[in-house]
C-alpha positions as CSV (number, residue, x, y, z in Angstrom):
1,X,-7.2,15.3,-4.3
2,X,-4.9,12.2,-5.4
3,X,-1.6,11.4,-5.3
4,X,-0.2,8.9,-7.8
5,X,3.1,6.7,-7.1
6,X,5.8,5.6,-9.8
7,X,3.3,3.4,-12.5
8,X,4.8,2.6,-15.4
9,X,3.2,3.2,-18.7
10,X,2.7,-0.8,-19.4
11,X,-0.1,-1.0,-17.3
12,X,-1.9,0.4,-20.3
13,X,-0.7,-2.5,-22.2
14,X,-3.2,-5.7,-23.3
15,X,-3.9,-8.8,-21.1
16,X,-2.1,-10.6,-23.6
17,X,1.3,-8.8,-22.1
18,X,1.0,-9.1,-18.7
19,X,3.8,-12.1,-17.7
20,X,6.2,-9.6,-20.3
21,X,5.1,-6.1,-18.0
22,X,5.8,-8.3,-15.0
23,X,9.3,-9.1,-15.8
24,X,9.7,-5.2,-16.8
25,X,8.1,-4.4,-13.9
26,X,10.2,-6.3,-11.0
27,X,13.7,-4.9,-11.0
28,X,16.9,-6.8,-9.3
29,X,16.2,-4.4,-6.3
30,X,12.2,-5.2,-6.1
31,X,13.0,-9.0,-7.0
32,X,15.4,-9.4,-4.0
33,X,12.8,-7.7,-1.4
34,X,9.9,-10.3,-2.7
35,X,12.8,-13.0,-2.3
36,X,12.1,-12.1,1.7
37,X,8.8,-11.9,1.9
38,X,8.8,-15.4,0.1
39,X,10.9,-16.7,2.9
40,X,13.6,-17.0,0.0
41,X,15.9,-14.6,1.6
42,X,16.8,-13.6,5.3
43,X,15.5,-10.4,6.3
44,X,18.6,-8.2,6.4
45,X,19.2,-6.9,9.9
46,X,19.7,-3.1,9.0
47,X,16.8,-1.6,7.1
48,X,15.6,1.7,5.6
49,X,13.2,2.5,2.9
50,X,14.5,6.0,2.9
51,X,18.5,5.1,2.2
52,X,17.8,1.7,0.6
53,X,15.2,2.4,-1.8
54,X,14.3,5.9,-2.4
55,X,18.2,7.1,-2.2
56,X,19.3,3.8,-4.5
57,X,17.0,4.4,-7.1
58,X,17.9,8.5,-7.0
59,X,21.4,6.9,-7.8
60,X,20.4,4.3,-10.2
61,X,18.7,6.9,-12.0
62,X,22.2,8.8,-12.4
63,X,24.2,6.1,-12.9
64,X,21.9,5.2,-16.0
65,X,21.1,2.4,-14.8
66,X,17.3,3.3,-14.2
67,X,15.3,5.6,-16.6
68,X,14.0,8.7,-14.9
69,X,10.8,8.9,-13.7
70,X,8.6,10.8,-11.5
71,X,8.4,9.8,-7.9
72,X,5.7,11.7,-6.7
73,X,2.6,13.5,-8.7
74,X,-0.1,14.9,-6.2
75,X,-3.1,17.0,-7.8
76,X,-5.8,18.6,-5.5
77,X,-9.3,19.7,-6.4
78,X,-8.5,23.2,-8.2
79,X,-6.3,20.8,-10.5
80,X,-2.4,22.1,-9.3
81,X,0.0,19.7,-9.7
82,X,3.2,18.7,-7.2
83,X,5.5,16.6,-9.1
84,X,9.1,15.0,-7.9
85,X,11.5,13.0,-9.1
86,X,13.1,11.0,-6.8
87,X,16.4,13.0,-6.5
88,X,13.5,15.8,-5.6
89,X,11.8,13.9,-2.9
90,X,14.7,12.9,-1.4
91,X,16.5,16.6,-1.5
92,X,12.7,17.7,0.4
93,X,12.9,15.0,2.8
94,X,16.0,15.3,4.3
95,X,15.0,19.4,4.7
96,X,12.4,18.2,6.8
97,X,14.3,15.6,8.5
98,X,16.7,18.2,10.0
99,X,13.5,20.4,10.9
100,X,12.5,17.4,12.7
101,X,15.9,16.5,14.9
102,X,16.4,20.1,15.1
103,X,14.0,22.7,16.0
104,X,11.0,20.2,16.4
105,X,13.5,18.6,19.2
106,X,12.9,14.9,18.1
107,X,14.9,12.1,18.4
108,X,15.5,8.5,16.8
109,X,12.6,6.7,18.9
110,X,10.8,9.6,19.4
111,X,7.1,9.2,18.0
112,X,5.2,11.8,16.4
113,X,1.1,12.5,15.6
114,X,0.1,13.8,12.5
115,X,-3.4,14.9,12.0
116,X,-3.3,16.3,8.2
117,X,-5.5,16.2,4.9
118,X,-3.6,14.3,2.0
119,X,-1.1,17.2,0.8
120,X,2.5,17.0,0.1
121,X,3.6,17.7,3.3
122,X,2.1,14.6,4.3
123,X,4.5,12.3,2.9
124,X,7.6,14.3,3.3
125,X,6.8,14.0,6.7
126,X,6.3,10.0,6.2
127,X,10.0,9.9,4.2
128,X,11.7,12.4,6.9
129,X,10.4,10.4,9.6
130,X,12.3,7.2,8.5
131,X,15.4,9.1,7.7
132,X,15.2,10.4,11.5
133,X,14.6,7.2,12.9
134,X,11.2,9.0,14.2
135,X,8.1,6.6,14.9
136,X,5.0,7.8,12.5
137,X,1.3,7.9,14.1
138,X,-1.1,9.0,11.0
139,X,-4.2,10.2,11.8
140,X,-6.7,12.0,9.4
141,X,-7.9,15.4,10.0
142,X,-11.2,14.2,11.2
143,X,-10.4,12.8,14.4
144,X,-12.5,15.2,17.2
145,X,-10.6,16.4,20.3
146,X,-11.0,13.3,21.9
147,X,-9.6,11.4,19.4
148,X,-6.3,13.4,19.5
149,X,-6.0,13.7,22.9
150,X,-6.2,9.8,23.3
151,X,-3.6,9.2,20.9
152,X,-1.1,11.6,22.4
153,X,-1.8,10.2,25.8
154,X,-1.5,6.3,24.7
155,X,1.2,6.7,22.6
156,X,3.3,9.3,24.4
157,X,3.7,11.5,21.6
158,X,6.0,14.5,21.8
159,X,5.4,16.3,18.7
160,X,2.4,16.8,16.0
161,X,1.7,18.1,13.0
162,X,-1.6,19.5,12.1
163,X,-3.2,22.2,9.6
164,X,-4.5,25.8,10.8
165,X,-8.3,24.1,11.2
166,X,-7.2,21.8,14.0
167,X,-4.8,23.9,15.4
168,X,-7.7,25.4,18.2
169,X,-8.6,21.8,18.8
170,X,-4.8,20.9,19.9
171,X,-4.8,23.7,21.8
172,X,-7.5,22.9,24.0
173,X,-6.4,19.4,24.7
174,X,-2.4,20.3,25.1
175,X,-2.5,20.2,28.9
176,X,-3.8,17.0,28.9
177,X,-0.8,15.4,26.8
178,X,1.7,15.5,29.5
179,X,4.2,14.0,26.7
180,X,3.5,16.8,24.1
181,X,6.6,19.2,23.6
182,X,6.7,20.5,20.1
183,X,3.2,21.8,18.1
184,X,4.1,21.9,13.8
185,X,2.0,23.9,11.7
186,X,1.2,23.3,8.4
187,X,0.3,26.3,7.1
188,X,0.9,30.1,5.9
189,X,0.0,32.0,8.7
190,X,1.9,31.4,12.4
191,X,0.0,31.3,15.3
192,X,1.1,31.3,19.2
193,X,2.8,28.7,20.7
194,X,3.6,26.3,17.3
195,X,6.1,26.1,15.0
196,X,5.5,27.1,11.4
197,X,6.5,23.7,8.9
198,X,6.9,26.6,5.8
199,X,9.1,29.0,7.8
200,X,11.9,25.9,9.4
201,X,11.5,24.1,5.5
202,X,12.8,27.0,4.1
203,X,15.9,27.5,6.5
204,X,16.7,23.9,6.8
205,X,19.4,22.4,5.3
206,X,19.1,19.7,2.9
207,X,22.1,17.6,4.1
208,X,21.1,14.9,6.4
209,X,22.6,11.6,7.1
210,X,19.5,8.9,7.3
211,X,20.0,7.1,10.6
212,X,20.9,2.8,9.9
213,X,17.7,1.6,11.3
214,X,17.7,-2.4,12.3
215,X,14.9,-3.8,10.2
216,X,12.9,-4.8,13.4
217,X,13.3,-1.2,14.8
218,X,9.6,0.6,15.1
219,X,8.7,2.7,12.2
220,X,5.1,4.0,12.3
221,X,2.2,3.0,14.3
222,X,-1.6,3.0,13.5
223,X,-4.6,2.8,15.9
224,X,-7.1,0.6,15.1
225,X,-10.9,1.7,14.4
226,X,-11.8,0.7,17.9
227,X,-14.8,-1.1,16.8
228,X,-15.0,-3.1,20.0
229,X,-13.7,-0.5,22.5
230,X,-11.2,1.5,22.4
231,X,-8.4,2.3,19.3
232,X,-5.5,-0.5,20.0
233,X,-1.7,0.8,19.0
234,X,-0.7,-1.5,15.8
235,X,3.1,-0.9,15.6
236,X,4.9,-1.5,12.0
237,X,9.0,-2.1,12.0
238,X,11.1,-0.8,9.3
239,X,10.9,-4.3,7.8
240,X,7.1,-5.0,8.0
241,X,6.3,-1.6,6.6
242,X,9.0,-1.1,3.7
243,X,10.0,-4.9,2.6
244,X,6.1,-6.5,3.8
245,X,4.7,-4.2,1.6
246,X,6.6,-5.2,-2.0
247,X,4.0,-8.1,-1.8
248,X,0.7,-6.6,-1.5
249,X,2.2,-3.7,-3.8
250,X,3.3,-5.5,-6.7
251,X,-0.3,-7.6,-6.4
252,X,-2.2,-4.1,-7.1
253,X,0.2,-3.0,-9.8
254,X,-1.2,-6.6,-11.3
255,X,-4.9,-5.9,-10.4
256,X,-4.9,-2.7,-12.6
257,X,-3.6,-4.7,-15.6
């Protein structure tokens, strides 16, 4: 399955054009987070990619000030097709930010295992998690028992999210992830004991107010592969992840040229 971000149609453009796509391609908003990871501009001391990016360019977009384009397009193996704008993704991310403080019990600070394959919920989750203020720990839905159960324990996670073939496997570890309140389920049936992700997404409400995050405040955590012993907690702020990222994004954007 793939998943394909915002890419303008210039990348299909000759060699030849490529200083002329780059100025097309970095907007005032983009320019001004390079500015900081130059060490041209100070890192502003509230930060979130949710309300000041994804939500600004929902409004540039309506202001006409921005042409419209798709913000999401995911396609799996049978060939369907998700696609949102960014108006969309951010009407879908706020439902499943008020599943998340609500039912799911989490708060800002609270940290949160996923274990899923690459589908949309996946990075609803990732959007709704920084509107919450909720820390993200991806994992892929490969990771045994073990795996799992040493994440929730090192990280003290209180909620995760899997799909109906690791659901057993959560199950059999739960008692030994003291930290572990709330089980999400992303799938169609409903099974004892976890929430269902379709059944609270379609009776949440879609009015949320994203939570003003300090740019150092944690955002999402990763383990590492634990070459050497055992997985290590890499922690990424709001900052690192959504401004450090402009960098090595626009780089790739230039690779593909």
């Amino acid at each position: 399955m793939k998943a394909f971000l915002d890419v303008p149609q210039f990348l299909h453009l000759p060699q030849l054009l490529l200083h002329q796509s780059r100025r097309r391609l970095v907007s005032s908003l983009t320019s001004y987070y390079e500015a900081i990871n130059n060490c041209e501009q100070e890192v502003p001391e509230y930060f979130n990619f949710a309300s000041d990016v994804l939500d600004k360019w929902t409004q540039m977009e309506k202001d006409g000030l921005r042409p419209s384009k798709l913000a999401f397009w995911w396609v799996n193996d049978k060939k369907e097709e998700v696609k949102w704008s960014f108006e969309k993704l951010g009407i879908l991310s706020q439902k499943v930010a008020n599943m998340l403080c609500g039912p799911c019990g989490l708060q800002r600070g609270d940290r949160m295992v996923t274990a899923l394959p690459r589908i949309p919920e996946w990075w609803l989750l990732n959007v709704a998690c920084m509107r919450a203020g909720i820390v993200l720990i991806s994992g892929t839905s490969q990771l045994t028992a073990k795996d799992i159960a040493y994440r929730l324990q090192a990280s003290k996670a209180k909620s995760i999210v899997v799909s109906e073939a690791l659901a057993p496997v959560i199950d059999s570890i739960a008692s030994e992830c003291r930290s572990l309140k709330t089980k999400l389920l992303v799938s169609d049936s409903s099974r004892n004991g976890w929430l269902n992700f379709q059944e609270l997404f379609q009776a949440a409400s879609a009015d949320h107010d994203c939570v003003k995050t300090k740019s150092h405040e944690p955002s999402s955590i990763f383990f590492t592969s634990g070459s050497t012993g055992f997985p290590k907690m890499v922690e990424h702020s709001h900052c690192s992840y959504g401004i450090g990222f402009t960098a090595s994004g626009s780089q790739l954007l230039l690779h593909l040229l």
